[in-house]
LODOFI-647301 format. One record per atom (N, C-alpha, C): residue number from 1; residue in three letters; x, y, z. Coordinates in pm, 1 decimal. Atoms other than C-alpha are relative to their C-alpha. Last residue first. Example, Ala and Ser with C-alpha at 12.3 -4.5 7.8 and 13.67 -1.06 7.14 Angstrom:
2
{torvo: 2	lumnu: SER	xx: -82.0	yy: -119.0	zz: -6.0}
{torvo: 2	lumnu: SER	xx: 1367.0	yy: -106.0	zz: 714.0}
{torvo: 2	lumnu: SER	xx: -77.0	yy: 109.0	zz: 73.0}
{torvo: 1	lumnu: ALA	xx: 89.0	yy: -119.0	zz: 0.0}
{torvo: 1	lumnu: ALA	xx: 1230.0	yy: -450.0	zz: 780.0}
{torvo: 1	lumnu: ALA	xx: 90.0	yy: 120.0	zz: 0.0}
***
This chain:
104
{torvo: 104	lumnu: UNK	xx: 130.0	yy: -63.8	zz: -44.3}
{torvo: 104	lumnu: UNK	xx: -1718.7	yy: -1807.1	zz: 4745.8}
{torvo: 104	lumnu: UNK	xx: -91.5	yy: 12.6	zz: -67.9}
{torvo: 103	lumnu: UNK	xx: 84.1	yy: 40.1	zz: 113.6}
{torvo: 103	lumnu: UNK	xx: -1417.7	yy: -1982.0	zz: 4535.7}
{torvo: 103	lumnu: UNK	xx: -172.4	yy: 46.6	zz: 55.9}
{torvo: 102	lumnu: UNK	xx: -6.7	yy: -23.6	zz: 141.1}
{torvo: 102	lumnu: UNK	xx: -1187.6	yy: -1715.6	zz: 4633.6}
{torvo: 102	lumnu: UNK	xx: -97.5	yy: -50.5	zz: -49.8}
{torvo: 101	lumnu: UNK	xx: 20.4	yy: -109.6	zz: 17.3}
{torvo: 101	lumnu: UNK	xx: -1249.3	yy: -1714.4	zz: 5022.5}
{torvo: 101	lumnu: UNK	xx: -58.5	yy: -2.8	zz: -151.5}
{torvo: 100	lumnu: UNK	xx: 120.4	yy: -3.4	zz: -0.5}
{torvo: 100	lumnu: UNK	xx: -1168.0	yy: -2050.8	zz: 4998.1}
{torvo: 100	lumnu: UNK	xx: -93.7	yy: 119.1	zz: -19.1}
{torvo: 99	lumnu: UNK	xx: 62.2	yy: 72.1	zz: 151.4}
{torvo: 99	lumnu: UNK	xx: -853.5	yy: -2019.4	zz: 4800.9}
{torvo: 99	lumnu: UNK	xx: -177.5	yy: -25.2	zz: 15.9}
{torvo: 98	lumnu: UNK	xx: 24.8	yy: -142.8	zz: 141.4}
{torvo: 98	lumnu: UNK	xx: -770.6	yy: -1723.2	zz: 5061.7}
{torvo: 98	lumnu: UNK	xx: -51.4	yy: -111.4	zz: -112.7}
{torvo: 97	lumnu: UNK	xx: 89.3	yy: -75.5	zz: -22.1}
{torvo: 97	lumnu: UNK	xx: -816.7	yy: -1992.6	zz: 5352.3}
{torvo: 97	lumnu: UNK	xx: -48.0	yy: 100.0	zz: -94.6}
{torvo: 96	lumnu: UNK	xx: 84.3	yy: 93.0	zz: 14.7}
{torvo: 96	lumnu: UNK	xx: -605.6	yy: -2281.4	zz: 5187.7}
{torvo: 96	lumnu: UNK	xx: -105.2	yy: 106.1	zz: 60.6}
{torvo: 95	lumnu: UNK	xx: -43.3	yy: 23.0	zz: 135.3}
{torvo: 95	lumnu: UNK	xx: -311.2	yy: -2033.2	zz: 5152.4}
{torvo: 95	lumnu: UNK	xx: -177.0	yy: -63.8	zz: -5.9}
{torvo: 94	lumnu: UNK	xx: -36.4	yy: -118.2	zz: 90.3}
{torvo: 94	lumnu: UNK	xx: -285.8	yy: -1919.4	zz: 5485.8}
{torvo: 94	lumnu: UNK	xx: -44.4	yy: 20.3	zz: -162.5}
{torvo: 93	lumnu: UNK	xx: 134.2	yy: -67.6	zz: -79.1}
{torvo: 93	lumnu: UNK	xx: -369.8	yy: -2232.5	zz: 5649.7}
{torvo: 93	lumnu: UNK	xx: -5.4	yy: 98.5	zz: -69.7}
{torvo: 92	lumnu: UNK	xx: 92.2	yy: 106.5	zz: 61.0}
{torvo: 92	lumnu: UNK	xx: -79.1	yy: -2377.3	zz: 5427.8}
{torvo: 92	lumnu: UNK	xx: -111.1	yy: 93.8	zz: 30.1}
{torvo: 91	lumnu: UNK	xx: -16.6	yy: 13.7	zz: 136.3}
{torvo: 91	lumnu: UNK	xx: 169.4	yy: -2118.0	zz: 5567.6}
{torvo: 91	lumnu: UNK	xx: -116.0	yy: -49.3	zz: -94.3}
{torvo: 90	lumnu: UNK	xx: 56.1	yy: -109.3	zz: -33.1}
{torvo: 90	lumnu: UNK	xx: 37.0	yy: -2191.4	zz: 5953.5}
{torvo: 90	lumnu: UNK	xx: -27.5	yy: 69.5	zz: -164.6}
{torvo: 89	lumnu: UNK	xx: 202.0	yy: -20.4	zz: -37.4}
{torvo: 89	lumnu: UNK	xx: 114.9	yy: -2543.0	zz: 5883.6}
{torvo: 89	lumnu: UNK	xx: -25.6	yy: 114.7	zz: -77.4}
{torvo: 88	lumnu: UNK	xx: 44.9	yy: 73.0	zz: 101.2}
{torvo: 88	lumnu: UNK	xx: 470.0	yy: -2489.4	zz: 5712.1}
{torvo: 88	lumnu: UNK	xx: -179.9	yy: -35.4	zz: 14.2}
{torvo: 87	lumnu: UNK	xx: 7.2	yy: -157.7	zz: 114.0}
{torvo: 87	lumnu: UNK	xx: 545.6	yy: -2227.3	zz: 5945.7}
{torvo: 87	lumnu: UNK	xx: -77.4	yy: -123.4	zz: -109.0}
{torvo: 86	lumnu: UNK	xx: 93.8	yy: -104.7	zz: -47.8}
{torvo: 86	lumnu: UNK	xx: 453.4	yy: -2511.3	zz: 6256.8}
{torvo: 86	lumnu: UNK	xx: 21.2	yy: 107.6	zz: -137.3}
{torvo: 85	lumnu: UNK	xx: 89.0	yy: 31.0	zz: 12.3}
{torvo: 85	lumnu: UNK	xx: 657.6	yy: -2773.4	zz: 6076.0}
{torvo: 85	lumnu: UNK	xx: -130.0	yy: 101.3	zz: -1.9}
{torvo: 84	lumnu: UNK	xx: 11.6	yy: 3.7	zz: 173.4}
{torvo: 84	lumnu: UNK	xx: 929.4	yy: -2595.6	zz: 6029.4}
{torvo: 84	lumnu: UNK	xx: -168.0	yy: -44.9	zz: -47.0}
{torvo: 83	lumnu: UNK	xx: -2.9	yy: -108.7	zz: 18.2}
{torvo: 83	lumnu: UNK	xx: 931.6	yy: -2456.4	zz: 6417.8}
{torvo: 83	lumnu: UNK	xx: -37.8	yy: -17.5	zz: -176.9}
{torvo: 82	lumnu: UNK	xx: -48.8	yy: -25.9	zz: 125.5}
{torvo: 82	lumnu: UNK	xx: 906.8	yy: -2810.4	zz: 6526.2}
{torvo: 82	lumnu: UNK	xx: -42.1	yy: 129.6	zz: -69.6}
{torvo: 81	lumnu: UNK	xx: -80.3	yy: -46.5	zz: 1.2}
{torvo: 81	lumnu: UNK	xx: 768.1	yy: -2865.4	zz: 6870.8}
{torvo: 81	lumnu: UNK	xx: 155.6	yy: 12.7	zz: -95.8}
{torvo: 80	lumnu: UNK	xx: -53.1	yy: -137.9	zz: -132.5}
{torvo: 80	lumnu: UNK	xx: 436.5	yy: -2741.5	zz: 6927.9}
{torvo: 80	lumnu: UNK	xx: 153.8	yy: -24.3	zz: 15.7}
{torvo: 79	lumnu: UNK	xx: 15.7	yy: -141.0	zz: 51.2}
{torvo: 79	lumnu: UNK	xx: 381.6	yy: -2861.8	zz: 6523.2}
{torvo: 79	lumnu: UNK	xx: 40.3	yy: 58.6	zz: 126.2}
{torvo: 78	lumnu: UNK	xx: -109.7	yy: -39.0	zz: 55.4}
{torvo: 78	lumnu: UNK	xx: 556.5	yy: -3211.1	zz: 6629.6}
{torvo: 78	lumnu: UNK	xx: -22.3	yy: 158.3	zz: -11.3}
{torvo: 77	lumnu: UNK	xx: -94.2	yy: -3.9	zz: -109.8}
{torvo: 77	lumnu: UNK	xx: 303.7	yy: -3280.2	zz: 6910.3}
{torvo: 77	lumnu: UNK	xx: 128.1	yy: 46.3	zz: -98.8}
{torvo: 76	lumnu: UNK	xx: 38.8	yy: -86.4	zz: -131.6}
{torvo: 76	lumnu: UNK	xx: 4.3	yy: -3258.6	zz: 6692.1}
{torvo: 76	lumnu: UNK	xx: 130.3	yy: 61.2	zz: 90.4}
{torvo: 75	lumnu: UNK	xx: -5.3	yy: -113.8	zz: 113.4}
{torvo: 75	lumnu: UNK	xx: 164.3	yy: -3415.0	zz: 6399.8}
{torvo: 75	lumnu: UNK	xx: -28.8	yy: 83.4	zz: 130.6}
{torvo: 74	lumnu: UNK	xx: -187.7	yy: -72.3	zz: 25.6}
{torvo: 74	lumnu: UNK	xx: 247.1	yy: -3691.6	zz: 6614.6}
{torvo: 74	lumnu: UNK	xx: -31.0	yy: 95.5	zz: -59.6}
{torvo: 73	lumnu: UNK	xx: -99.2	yy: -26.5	zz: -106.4}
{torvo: 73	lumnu: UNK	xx: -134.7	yy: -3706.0	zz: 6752.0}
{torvo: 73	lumnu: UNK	xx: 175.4	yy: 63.9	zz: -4.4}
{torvo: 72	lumnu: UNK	xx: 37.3	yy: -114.8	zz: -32.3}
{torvo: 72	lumnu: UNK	xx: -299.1	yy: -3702.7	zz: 6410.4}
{torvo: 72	lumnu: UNK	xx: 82.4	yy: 90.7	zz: 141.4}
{torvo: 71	lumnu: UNK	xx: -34.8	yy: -117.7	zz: 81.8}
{torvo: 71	lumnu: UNK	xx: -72.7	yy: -3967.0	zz: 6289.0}
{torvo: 71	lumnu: UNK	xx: -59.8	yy: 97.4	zz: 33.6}
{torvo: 70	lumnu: UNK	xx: -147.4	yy: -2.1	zz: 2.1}
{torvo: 70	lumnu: UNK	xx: -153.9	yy: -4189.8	zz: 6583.7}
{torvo: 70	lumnu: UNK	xx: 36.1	yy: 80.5	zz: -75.5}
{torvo: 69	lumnu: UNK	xx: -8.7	yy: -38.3	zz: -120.4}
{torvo: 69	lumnu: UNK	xx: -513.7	yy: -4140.9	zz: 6494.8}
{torvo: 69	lumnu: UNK	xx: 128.0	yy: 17.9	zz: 59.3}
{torvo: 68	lumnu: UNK	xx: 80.4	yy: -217.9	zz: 43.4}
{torvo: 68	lumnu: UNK	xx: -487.8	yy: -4146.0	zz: 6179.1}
{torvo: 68	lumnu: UNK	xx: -0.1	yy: 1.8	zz: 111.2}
{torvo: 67	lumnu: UNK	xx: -123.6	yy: -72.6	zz: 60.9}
{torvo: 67	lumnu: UNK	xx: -318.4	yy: -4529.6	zz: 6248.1}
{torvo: 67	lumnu: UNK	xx: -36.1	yy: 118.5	zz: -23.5}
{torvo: 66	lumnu: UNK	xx: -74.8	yy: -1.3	zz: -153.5}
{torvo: 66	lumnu: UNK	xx: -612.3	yy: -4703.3	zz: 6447.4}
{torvo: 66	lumnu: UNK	xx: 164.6	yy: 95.3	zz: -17.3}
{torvo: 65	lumnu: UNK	xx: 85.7	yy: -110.0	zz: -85.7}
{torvo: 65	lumnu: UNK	xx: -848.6	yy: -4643.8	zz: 6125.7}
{torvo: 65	lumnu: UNK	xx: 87.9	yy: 54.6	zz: 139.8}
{torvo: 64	lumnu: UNK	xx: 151.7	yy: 108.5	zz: -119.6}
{torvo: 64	lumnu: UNK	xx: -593.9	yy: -4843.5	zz: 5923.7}
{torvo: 64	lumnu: UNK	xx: -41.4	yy: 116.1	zz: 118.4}
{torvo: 63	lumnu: UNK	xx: -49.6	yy: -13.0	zz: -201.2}
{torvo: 63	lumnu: UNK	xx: -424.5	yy: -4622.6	zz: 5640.2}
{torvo: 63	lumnu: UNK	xx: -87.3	yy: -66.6	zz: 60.8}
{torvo: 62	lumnu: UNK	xx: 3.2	yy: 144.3	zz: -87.6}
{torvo: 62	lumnu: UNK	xx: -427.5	yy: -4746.0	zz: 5300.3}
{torvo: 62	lumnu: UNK	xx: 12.8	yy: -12.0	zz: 116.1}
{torvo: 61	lumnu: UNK	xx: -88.4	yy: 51.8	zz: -104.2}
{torvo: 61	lumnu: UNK	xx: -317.0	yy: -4419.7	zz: 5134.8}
{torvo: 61	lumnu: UNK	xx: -17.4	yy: -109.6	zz: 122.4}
{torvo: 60	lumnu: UNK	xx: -145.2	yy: -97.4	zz: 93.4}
{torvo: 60	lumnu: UNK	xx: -529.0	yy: -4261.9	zz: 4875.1}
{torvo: 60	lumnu: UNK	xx: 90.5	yy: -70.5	zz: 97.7}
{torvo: 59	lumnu: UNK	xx: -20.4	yy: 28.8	zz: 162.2}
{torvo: 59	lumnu: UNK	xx: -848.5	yy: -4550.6	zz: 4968.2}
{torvo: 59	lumnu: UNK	xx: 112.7	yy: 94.1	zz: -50.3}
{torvo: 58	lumnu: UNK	xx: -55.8	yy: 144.4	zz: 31.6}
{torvo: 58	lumnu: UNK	xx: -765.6	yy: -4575.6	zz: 5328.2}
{torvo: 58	lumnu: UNK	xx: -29.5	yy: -8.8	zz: -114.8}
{torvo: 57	lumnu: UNK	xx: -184.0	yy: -18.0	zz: 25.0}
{torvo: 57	lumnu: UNK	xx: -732.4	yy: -4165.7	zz: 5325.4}
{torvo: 57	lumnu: UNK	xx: -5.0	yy: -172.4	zz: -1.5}
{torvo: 56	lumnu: UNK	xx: -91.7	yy: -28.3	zz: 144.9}
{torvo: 56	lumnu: UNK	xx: -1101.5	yy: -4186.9	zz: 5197.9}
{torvo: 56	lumnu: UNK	xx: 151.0	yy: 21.4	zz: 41.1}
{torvo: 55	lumnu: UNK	xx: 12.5	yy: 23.6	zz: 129.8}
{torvo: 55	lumnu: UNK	xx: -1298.1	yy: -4413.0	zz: 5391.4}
{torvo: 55	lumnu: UNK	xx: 135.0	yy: 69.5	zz: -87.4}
{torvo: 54	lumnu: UNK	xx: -48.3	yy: 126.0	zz: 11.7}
{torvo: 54	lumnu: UNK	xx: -1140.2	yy: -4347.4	zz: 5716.2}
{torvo: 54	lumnu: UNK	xx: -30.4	yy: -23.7	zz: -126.1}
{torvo: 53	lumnu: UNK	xx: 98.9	yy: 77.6	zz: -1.0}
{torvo: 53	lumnu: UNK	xx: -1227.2	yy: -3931.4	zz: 5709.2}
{torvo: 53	lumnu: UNK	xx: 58.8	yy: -158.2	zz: -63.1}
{torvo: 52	lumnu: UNK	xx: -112.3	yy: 168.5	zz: 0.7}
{torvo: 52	lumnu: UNK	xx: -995.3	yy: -3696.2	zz: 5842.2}
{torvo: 52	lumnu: UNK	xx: -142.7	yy: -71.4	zz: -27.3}
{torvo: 51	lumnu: UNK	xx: 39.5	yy: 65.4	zz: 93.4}
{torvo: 51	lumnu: UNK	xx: -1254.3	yy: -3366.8	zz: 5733.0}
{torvo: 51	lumnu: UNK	xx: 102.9	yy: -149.2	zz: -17.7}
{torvo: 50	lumnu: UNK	xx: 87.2	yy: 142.9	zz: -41.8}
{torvo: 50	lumnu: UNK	xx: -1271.8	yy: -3200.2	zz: 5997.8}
{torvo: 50	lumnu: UNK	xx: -26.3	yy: -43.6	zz: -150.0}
{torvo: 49	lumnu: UNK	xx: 149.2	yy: 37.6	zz: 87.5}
{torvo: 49	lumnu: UNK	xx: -1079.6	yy: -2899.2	zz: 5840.2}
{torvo: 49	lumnu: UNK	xx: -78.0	yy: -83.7	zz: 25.5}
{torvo: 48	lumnu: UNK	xx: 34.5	yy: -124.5	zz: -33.2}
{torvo: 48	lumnu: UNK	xx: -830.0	yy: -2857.9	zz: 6119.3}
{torvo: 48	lumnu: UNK	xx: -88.0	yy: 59.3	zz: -86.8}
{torvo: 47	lumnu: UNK	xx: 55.9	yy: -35.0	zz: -133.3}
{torvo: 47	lumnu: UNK	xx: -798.0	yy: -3221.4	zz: 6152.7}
{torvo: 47	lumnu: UNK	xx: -54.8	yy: 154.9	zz: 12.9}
{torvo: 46	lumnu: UNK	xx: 146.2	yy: 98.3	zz: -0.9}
{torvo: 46	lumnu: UNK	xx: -747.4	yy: -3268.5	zz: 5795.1}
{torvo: 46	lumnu: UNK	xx: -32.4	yy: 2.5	zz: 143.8}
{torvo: 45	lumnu: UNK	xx: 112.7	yy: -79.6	zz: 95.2}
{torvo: 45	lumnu: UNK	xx: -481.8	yy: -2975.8	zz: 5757.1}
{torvo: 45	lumnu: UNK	xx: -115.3	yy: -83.6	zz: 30.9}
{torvo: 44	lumnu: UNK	xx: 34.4	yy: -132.0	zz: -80.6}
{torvo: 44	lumnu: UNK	xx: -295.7	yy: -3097.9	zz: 6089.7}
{torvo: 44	lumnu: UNK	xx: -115.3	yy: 48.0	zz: -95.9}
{torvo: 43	lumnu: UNK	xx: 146.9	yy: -14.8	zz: -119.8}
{torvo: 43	lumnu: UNK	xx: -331.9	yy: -3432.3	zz: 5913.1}
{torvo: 43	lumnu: UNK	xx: -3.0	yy: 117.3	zz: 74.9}
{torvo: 42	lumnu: UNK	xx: 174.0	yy: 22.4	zz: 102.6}
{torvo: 42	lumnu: UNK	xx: -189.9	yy: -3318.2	zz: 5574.1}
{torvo: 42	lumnu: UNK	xx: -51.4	yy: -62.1	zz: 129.4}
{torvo: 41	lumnu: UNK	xx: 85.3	yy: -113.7	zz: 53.8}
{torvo: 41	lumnu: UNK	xx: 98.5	yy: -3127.6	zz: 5727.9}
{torvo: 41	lumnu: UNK	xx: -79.3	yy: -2.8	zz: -23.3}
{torvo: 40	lumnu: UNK	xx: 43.4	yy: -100.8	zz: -124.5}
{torvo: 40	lumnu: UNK	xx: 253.0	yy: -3399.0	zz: 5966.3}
{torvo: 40	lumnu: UNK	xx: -102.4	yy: 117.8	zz: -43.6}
{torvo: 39	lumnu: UNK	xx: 85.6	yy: 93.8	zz: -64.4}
{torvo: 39	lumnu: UNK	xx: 251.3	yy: -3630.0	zz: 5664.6}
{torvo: 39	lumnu: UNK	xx: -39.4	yy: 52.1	zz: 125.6}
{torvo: 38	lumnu: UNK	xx: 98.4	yy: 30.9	zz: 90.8}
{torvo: 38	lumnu: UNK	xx: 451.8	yy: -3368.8	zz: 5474.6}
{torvo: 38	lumnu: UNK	xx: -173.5	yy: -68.4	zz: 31.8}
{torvo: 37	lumnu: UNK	xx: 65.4	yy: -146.9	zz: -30.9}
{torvo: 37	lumnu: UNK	xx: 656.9	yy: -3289.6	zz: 5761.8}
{torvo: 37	lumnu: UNK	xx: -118.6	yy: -6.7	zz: -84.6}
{torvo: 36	lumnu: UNK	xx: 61.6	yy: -51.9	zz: -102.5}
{torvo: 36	lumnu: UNK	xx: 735.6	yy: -3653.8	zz: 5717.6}
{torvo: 36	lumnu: UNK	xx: -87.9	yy: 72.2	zz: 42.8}
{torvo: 35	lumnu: UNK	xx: -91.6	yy: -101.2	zz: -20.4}
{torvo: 35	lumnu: UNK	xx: 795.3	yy: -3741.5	zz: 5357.5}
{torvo: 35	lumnu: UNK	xx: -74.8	yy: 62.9	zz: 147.3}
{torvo: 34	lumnu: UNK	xx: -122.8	yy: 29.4	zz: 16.2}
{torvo: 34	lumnu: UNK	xx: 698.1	yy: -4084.2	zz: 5250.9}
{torvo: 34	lumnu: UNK	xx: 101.2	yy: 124.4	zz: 108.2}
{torvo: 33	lumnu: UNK	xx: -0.3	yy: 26.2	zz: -133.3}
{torvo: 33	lumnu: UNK	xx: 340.1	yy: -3988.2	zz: 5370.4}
{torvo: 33	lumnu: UNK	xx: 152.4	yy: -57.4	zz: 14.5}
{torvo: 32	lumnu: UNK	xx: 2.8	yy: -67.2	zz: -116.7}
{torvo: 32	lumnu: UNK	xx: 325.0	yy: -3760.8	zz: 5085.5}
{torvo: 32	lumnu: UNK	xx: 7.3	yy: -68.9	zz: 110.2}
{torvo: 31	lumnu: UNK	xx: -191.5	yy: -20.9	zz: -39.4}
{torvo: 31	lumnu: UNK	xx: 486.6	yy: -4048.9	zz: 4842.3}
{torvo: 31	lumnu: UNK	xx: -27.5	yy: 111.4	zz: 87.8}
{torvo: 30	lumnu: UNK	xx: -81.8	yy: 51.7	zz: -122.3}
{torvo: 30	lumnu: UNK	xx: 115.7	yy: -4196.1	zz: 4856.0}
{torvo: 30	lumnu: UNK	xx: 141.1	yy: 42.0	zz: 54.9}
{torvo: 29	lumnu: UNK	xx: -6.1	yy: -89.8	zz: -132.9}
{torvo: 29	lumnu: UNK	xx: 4.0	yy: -3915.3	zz: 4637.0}
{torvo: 29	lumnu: UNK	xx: 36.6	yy: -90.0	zz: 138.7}
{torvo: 28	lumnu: UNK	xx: -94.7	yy: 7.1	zz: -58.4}
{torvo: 28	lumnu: UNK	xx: 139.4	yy: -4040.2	zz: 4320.9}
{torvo: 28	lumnu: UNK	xx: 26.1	yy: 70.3	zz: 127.2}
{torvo: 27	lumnu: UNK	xx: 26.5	yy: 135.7	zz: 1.5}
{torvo: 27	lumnu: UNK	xx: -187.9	yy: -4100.1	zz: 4143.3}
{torvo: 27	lumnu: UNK	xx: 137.3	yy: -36.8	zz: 63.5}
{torvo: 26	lumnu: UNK	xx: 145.5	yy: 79.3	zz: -72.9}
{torvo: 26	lumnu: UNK	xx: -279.0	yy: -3727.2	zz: 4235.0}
{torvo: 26	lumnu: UNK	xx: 43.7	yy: -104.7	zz: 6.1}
{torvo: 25	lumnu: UNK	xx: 125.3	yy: 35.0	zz: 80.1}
{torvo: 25	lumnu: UNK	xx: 82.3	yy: -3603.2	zz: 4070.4}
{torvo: 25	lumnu: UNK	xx: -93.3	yy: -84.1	zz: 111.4}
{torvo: 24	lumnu: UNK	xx: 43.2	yy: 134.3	zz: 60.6}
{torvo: 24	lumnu: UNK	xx: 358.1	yy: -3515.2	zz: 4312.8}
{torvo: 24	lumnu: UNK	xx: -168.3	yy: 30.9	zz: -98.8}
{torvo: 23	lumnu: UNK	xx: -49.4	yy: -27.7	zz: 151.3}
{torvo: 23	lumnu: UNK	xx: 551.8	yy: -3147.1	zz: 4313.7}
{torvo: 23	lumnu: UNK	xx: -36.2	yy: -173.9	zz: -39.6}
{torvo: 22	lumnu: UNK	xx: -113.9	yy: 131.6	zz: -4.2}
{torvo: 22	lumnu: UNK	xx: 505.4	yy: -3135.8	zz: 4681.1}
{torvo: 22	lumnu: UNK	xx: 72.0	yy: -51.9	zz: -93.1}
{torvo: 21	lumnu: UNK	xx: -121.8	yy: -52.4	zz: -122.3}
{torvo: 21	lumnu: UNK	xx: 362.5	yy: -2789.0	zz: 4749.6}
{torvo: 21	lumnu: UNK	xx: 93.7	yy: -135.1	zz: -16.1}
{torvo: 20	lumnu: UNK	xx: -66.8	yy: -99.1	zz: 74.6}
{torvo: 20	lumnu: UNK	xx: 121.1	yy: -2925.8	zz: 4440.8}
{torvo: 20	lumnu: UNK	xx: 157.4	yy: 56.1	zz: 92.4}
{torvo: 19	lumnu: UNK	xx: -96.3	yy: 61.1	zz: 126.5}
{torvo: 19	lumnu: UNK	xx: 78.8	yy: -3246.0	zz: 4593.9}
{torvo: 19	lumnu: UNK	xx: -5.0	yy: 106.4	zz: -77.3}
{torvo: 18	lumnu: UNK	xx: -138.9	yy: 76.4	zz: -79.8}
{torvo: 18	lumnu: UNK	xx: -26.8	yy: -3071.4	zz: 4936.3}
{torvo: 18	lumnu: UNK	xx: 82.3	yy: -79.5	zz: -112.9}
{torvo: 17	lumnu: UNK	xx: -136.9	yy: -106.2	zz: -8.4}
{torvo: 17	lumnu: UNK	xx: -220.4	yy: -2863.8	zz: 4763.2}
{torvo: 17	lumnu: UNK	xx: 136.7	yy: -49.7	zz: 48.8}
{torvo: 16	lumnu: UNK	xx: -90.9	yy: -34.5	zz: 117.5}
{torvo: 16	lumnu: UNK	xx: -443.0	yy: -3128.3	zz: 4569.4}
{torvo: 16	lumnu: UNK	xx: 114.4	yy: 87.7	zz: 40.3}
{torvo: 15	lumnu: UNK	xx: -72.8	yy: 82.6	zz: 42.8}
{torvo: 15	lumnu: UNK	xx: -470.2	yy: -3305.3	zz: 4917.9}
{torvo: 15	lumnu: UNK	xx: 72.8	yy: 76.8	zz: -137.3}
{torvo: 14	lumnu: UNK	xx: -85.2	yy: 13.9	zz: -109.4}
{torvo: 14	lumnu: UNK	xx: -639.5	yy: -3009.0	zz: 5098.8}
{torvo: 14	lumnu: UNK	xx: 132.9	yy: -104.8	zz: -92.8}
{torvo: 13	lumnu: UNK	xx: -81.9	yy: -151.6	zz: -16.1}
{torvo: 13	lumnu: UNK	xx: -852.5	yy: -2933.6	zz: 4827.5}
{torvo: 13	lumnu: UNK	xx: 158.2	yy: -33.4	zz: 54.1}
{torvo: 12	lumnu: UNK	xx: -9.0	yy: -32.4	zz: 92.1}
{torvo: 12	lumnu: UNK	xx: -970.3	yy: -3297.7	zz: 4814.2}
{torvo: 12	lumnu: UNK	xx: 84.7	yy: 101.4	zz: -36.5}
{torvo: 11	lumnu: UNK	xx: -126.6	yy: 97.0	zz: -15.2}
{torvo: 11	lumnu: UNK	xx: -1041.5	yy: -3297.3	zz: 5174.9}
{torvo: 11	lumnu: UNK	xx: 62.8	yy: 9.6	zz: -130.7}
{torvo: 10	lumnu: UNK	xx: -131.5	yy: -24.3	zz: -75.5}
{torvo: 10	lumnu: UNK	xx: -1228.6	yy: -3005.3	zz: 5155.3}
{torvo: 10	lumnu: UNK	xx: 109.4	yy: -81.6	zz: 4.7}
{torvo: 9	lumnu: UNK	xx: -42.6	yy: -95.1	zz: 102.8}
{torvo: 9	lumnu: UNK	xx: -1448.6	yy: -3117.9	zz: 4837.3}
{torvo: 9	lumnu: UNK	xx: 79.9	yy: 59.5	zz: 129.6}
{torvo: 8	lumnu: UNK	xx: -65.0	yy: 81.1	zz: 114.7}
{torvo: 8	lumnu: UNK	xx: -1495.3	yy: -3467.5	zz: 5023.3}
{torvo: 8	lumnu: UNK	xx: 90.9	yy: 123.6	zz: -39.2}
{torvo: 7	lumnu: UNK	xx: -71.6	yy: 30.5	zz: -44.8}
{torvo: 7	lumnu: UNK	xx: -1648.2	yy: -3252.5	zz: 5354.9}
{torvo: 7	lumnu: UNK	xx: 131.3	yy: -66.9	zz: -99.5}
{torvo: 6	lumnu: UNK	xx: -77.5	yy: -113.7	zz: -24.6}
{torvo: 6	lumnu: UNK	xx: -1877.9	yy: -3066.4	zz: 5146.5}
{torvo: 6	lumnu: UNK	xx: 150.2	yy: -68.5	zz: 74.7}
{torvo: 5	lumnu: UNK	xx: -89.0	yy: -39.2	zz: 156.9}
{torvo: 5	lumnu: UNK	xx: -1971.4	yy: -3376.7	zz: 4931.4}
{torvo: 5	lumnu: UNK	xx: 85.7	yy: 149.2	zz: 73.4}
{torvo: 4	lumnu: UNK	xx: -90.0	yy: 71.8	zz: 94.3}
{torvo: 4	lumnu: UNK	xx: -2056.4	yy: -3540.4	zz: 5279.0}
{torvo: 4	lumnu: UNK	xx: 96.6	yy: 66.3	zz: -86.2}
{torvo: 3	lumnu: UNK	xx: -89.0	yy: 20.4	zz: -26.2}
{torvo: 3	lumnu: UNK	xx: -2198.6	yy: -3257.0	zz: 5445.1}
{torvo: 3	lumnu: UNK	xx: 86.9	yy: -85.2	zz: -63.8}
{torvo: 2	lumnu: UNK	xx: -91.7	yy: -101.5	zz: 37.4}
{torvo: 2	lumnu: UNK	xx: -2446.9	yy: -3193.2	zz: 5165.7}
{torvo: 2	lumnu: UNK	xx: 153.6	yy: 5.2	zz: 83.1}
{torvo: 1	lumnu: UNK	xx: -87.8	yy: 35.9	zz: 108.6}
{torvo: 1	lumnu: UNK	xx: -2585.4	yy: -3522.8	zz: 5190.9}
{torvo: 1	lumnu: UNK	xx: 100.5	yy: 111.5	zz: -29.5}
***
């Protein structure tokens, strides 16, 4: 059980930063997939946290299981070749590692 809630409380993380870096509210987190890099940023983060999980981006964003996958891929292929993308990762990573650190 502990994976679960551990995996939730990453994903979670992951999302509140991405609507802070985005300047949306929680109940207005579908407009991250509005915005590309955005949508490139939160599956690099959820792949690189294992924590893409079908349940919960089809409940914040209605995605079909066969679609994260496809989104994991373009994101994949944009970060080797989008320089914005890639700082904007690496940036994040950066950020999302010291908060873990923090809550130790």
């Amino acid at each position: 059980m502990k994976y679960f809630f551990d995996k939730r409380s990453r994903y979670e993380k992951i999302i509140e930063f991405i609507c802070i870096y985005k300047g949306v509210k929680r109940q207005d987190i579908f407009k991250i997939l509005k915005d590309i890099e955005c949508r490139y940023l939160l599956f690099l983060l959820l792949k690189r946290y294992n924590c893409i999980d079908q349940y919960m981006l089809n409940k914040d964003f209605y995605i079909e299981d066969s679609d994260i996958n496809k989104y994991v891929n373009s994101a994949q292929k944009k970060m080797l070749a989008n320089i914005r993308v890639r700082n904007m990762y690496f940036e994040a990573e950066g950020i999302l590692e010291k908060c873990k650190k923090i809550s130790k």
